[in-house]
C-alpha distance (Angstrom), angle and dihedral (degrees) to the residues before:
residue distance angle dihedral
X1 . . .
X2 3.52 . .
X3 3.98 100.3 .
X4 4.16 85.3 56.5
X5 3.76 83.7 53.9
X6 3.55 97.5 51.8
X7 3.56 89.3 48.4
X8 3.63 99.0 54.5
X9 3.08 96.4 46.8
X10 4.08 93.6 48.9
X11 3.64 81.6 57.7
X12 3.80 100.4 51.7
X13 3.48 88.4 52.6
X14 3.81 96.1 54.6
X15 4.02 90.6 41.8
X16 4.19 87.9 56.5
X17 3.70 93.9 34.2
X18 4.65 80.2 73.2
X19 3.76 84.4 55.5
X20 3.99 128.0 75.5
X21 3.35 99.3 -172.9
X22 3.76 97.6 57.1
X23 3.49 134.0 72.1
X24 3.96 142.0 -152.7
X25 4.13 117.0 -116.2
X26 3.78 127.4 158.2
X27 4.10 75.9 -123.6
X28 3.72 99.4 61.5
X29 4.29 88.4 50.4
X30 3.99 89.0 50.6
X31 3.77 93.2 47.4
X32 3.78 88.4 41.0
X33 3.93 90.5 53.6
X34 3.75 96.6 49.5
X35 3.83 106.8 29.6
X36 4.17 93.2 34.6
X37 3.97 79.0 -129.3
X38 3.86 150.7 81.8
X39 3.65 124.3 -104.5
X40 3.45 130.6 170.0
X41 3.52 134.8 147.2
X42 3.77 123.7 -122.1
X43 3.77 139.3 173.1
X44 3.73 96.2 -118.4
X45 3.56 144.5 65.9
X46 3.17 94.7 -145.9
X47 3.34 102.9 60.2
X48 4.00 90.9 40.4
X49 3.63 80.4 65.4
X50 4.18 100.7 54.8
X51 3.74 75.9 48.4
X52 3.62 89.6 62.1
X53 3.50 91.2 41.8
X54 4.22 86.7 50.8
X55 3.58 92.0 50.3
X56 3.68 90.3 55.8
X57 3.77 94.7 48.8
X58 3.63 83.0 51.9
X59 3.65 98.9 57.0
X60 4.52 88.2 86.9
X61 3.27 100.1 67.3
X62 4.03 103.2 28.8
X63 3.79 85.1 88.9
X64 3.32 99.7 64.6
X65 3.67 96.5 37.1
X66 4.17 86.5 54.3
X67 3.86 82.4 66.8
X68 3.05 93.6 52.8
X69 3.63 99.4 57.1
X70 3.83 87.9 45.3
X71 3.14 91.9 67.1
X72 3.84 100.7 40.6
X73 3.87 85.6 53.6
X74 3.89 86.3 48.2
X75 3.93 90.2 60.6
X76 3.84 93.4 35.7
X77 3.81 89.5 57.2
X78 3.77 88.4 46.2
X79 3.94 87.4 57.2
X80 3.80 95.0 42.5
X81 3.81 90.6 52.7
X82 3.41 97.2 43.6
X83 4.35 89.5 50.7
X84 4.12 87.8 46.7
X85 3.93 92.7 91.8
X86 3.95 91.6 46.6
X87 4.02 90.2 45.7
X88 3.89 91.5 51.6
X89 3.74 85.2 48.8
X90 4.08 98.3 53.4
X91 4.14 83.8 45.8
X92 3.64 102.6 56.3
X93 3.91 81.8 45.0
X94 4.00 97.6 70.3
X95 3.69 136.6 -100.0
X96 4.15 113.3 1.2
X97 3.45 128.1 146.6
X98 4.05 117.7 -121.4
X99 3.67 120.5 -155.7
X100 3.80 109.8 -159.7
X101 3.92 117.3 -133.5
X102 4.13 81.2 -121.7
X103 3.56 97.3 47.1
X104 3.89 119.0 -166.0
X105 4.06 89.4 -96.7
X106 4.03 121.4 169.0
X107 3.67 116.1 -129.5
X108 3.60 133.5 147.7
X109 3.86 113.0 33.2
X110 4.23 121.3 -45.7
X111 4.44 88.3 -26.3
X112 3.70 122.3 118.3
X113 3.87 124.3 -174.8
X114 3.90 108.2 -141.5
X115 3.84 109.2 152.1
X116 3.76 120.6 131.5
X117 3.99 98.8 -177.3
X118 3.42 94.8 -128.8
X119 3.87 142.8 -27.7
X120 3.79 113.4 -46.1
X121 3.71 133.1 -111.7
X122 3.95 112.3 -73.0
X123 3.64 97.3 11.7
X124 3.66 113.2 165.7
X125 3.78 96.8 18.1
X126 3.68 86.9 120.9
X127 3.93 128.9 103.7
X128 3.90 105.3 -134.3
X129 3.70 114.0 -141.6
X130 3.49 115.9 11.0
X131 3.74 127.4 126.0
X132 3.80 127.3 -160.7
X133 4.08 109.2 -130.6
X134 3.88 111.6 175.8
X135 3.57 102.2 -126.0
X136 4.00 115.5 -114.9
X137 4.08 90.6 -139.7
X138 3.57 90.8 68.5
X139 3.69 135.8 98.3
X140 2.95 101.9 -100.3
X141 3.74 102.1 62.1
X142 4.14 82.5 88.8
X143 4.52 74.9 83.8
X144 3.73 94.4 81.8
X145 3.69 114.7 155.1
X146 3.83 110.8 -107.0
X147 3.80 116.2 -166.1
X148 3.93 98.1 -149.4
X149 3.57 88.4 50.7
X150 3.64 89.1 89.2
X151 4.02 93.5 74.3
X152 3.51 118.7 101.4
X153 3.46 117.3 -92.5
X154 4.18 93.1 3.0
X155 3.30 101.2 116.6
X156 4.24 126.8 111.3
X157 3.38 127.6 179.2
X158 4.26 88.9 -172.2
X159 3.71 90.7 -109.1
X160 3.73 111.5 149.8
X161 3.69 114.8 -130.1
X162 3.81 110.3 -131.8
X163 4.17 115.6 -158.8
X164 3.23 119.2 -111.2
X165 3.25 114.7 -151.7
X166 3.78 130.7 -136.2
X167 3.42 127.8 -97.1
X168 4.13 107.2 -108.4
X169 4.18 106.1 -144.4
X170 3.57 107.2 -161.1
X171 3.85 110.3 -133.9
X172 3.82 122.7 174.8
X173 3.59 120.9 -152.5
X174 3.69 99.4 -150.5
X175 3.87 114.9 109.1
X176 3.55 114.9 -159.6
X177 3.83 111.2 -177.8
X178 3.99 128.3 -148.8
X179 3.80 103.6 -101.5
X180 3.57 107.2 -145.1
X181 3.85 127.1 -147.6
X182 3.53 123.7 -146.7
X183 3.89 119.4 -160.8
X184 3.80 107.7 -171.7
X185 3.69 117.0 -129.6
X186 3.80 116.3 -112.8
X187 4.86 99.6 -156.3
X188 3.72 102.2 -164.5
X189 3.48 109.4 -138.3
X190 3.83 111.4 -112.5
X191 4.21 112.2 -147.1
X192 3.84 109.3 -132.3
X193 3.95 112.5 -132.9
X194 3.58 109.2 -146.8
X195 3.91 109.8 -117.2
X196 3.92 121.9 -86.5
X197 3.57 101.8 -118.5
X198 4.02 117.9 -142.5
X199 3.40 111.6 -105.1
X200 4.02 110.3 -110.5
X201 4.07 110.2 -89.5
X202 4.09 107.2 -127.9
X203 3.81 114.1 -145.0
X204 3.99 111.6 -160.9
X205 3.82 87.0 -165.7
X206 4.24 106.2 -156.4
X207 3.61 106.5 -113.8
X208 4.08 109.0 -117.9
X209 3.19 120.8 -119.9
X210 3.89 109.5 -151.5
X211 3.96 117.7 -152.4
X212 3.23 114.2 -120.8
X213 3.76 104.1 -132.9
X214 3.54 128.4 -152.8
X215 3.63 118.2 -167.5
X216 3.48 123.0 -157.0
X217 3.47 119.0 -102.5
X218 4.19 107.6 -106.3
X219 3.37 108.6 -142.7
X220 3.55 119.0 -176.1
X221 3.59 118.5 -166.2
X222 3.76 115.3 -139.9
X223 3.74 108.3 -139.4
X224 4.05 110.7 -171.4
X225 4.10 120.4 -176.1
X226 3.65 106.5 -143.5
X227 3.88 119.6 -93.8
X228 3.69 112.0 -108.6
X229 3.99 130.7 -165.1
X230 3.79 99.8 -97.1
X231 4.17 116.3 -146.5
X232 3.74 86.1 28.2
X233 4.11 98.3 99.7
X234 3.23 104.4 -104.7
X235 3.47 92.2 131.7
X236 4.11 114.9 85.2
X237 4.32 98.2 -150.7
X238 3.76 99.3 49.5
X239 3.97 149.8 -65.3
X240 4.25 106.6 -90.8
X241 3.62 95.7 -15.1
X242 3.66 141.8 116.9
X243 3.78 123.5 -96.1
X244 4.15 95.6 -142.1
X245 3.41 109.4 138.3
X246 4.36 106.1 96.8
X247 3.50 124.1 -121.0
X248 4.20 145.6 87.5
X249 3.68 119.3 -59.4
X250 3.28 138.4 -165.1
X251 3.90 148.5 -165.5
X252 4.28 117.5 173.5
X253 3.87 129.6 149.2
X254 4.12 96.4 -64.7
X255 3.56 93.9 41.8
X256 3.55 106.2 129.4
X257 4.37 124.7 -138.9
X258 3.51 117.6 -113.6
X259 4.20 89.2 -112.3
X260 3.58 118.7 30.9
X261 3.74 92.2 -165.5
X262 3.89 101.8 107.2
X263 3.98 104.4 -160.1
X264 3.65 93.7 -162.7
X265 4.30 130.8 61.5
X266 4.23 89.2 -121.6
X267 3.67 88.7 105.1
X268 4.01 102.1 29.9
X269 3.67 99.4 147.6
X270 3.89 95.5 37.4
X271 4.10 118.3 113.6
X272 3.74 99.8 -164.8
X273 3.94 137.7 29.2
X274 3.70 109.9 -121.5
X275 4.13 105.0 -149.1
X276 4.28 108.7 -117.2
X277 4.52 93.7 -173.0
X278 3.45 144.0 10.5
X279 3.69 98.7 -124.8
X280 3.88 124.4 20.7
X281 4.00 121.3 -156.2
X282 3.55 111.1 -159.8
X283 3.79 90.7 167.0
X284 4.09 95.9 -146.5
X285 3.96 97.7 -156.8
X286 4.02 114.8 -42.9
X287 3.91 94.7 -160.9
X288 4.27 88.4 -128.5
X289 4.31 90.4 -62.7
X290 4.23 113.3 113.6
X291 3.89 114.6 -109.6
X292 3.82 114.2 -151.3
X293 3.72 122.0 -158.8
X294 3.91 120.0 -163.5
X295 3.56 133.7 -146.7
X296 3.89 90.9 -162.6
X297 3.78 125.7 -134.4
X298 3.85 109.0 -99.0
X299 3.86 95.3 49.9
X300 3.92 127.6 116.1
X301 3.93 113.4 -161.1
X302 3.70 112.0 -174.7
X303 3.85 120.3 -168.7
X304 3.91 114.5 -154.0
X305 3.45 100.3 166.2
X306 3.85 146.6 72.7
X307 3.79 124.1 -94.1
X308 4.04 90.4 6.7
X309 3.91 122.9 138.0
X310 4.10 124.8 -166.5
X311 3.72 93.3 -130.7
X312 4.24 134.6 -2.5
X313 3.83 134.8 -167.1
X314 4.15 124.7 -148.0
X315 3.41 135.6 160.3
X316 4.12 95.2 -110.0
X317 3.90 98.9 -179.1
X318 4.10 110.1 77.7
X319 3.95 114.7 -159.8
X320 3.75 105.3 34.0
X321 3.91 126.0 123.9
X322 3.98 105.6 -156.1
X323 3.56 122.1 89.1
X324 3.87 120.7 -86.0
X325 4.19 115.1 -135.4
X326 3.30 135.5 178.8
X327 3.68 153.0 127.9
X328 3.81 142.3 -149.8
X329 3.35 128.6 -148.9
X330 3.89 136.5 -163.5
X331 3.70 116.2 -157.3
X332 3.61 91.6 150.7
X333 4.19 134.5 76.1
X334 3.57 114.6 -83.6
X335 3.98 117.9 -176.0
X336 4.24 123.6 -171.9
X337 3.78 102.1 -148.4
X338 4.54 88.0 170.2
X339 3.55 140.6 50.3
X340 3.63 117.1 -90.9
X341 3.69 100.3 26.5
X342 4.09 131.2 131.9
X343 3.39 135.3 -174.5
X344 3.54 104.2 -130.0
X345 3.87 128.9 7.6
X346 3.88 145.6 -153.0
X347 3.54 120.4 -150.6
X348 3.91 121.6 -152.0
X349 4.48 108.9 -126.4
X350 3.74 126.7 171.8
X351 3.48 92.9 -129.1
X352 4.11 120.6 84.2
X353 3.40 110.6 -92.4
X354 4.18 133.2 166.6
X355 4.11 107.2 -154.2
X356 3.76 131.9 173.2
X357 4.07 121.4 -168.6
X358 3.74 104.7 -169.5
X359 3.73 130.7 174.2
X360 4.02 125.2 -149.6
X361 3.53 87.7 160.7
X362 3.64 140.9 58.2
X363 3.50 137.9 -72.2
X364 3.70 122.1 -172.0
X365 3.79 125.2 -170.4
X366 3.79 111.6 -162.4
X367 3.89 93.0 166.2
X368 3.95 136.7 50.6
X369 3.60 133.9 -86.6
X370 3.57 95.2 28.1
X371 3.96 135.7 153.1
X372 4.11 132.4 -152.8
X373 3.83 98.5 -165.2
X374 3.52 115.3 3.7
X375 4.11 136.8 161.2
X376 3.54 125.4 -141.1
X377 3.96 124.4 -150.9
X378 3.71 97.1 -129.4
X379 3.91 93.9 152.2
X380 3.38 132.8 -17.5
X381 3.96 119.8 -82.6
X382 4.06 128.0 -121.5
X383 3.36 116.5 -108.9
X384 4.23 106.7 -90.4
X385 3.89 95.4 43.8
X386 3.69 127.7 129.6
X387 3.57 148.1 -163.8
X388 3.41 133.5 -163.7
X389 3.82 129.8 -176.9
X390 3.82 114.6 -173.2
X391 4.22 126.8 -178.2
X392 4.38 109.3 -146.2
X393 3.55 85.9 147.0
X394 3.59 145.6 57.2
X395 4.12 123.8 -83.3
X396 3.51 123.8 179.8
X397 3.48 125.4 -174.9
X398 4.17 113.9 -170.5
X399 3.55 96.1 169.2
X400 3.96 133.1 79.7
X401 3.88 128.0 -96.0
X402 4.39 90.2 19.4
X403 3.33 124.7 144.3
X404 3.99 124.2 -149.0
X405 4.43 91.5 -155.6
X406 4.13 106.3 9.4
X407 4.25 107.5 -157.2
X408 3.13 89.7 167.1
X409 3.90 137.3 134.9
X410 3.51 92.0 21.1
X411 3.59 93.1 161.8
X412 4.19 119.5 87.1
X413 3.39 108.8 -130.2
X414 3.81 132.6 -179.8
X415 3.33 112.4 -89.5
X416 4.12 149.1 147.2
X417 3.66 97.0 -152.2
X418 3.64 121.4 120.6
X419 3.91 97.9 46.1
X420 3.36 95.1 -65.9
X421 4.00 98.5 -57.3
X422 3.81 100.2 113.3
X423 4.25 105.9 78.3
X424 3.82 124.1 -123.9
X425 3.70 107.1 -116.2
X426 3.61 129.8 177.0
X427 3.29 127.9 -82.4
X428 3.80 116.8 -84.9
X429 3.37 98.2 22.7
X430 4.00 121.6 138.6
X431 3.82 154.5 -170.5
X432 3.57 110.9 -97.4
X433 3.84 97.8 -158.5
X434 3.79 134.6 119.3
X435 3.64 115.2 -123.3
X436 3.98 128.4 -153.5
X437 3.79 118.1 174.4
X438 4.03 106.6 -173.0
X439 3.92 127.7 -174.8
X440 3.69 88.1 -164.1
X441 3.88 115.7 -162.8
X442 4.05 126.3 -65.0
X443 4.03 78.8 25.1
X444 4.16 115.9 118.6
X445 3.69 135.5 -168.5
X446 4.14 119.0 -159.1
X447 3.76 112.1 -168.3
X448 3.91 102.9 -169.7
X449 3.98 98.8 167.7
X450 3.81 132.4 65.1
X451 3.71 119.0 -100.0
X452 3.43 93.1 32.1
X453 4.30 131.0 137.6
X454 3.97 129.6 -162.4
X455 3.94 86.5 -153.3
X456 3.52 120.5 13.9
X457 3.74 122.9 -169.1
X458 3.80 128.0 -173.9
């Protein structure tokens, strides 16, 4: 009830603070709160009339401010109900003094508000004239005022004080102490019996009897092609080129090279060129980039005769400094009809060289002493060279003494084999190369003969 007071009345103030002519009194709220309006007298017409013209500015916001009231009044009748009970109480008590929540209050000019609405609750409830007197022929008469009763400790109610007596404890004074009797312990000696010692455990151990083993002797058989003179067609499909165009092929004993000149005096009484591969890489200078020759799918090289390969790689140009790469690779059929034959070939060169042989293909070997990949020790490599053999394919080897990938007689010995083309070099000396002979995955080797190696190294 009291916050919606406040807050009216902060609002009047700010309303009449916007006008000059009008100004704040606790008179002007009351009269607002019960009349809705503003009245207040002054001397002047004038100013009676900017009162006027106040009350009509007024007239916006007295609507809402009406609810407002109705609703204080709402609580204030709650409270005034709920304190009716209590008030009839304190009346039919005696004399009291009631303030009314709407007090008889002057405001305005010469007008009072004094109208209770009615007679209140419990009116006439009290008995007029009577006056309690406590009667002198009661008990209670024996409470006369006594003037020396207000001394410490002076007052008697003529109670008589019976003894009490004190309580008597008992207490003996004889003492008579817990005799204790002590009965001596006899401990029999116990004898200690020396320990039965396990008799000792005898092991007849069986003598072994190692096997004598005897290994058989692994002999591997070196099978070398013989060295030709590389870039001097020998070859019958072309000098570093791709062997593409499908069909069978063939090299045997009459087979003639593809040129016939012979530019050096190995051969000086020889008529005719006998072919020793199908495709010669002489590997002129790659410039450090890989070179890959093809023997494409849809070709058939057959190899009847001795010391013939399908394919070989060299380093061909003498004198330069760069490295020499490349790779061959068989995608084709290959079959080895002679003894002595491979599919594709290695040869050693002093200078440094990186080459791959690689077959996706087949090889067959239908005769004995036959090799799938295999290097030859032409010359001795430079230091930094490398050659890698590698199986995709299929190889198989039905004859005895084959080899699937042939590393062997890596060392260059002297020699005069070959017609004179392999050098004499002194003894000791060796190929300075590193090997790697790979049967990569999906590739297989089938070994059909006796004597016979899927790698061989030696």
């Amino acid at each position: 009830m009291s916050n919606n007071l406040r807050s009216l009345e902060k609002r009047l103030r700010s309303f009449i603070k916007r006008s000059k002519e009008i100004k704040y009194t606790k008179s002007l709220l009351f009269t607002f709160l019960m009349t809705g309006g503003i009245a207040q007298a002054v001397g002047k017409s004038d100013e009676n009339n900017s009162i006027n013209g106040e009350k009509k500015q007024l007239v916006t916001s007295i609507d809402d401010m009406k609810d407002i009231f109705k609703e204080a009044r709402k609580e204030n009748n709650k409270l005034i109900k709920g304190a009716n009970l209590e008030l009839v109480k304190l009346m039919e008590q005696g004399d009291h003094v009631v303030k009314s929540p709407w007090s008889s209050w002057q405001f305005g000019v010469n007008y009072f508000y004094n109208n209770w609405g009615g007679r209140y609750k419990g009116y006439g409830g009290k008995t007029e004239n009577i006056k309690y007197n406590r009667g002198m022929t009661s008990d209670l008469t024996k409470y006369t005022a006594n003037t020396s009763n207000g001394n410490y400790n002076s007052t008697s109610l003529d109670l008589i004080s019976t003894y009490e007596p004190k309580s008597e404890i008992g207490m003996f004074a004889t003492i008579n102490p817990r005799v204790i009797q002590k009965i001596d312990v006899t401990v029999a000696e116990k004898s200690v019996a020396n320990p039965q010692v396990p008799e000792t455990v005898e092991f007849n151990p069986v003598k072994p009897e190692i096997p004598v083993l005897n290994p058989p002797a692994v002999n591997v058989t070196a099978i070398s092609l013989s060295a030709i003179w590389n870039s001097t067609g020998l070859d019958t499909l072309g000098l570093n080129s791709n062997a593409t165009t499908p069909g069978t092929y063939e090299i045997n004993n009459t087979t003639p090279a593809r040129n016939q000149t012979d530019p050096s005096t190995h051969h000086p009484s020889a008529t005719t060129r006998i072919a020793e591969t199908f495709i010669d890489i002489g590997v002129a200078g790659t410039g450090g980039a890989t070179k890959t020759y093809t023997i494409g799918p849809g070709l058939t090289l057959n190899i009847k005769r001795n010391g013939a390969r399908a394919g070989v790689v060299d380093a061909g140009d003498w004198g330069r400094s760069d490295v020499q790469k490349a790779d061959i690779v068989n995608k084709g059929t290959i079959n080895l009809y002679n003894e002595t034959t491979g599919g594709l070939e290695i040869q050693g060169n002093p200078l440094v060289g990186i080459f791959s042989a690689i077959n996706e293909g087949e090889i067959n070997g239908l005769g004995n002493k036959q090799l799938g990949l295999t290097m030859t020790p032409e010359q001795p490599n430079a230091t930094g060279s490398m050659q890698t053999f590698e199986n995709r394919g299929k190889i198989n080897l039905a004859g005895n003494e084959s080899t699937g990938i042939n590393i062997v007689n890596r060392k260059l010995y002297a020699s005069t084999e070959n017609a004179g083309l392999r050098a004499t070099y002194p003894s000791g000396f060796y190929n300075d190369v590193v090997i790697k002979a790979l049967n990569s995955a999906g590739g297989t080797i089938t070994l059909g003969g006796t004597g016979s190696y899927g790698i061989a190294f030696g």
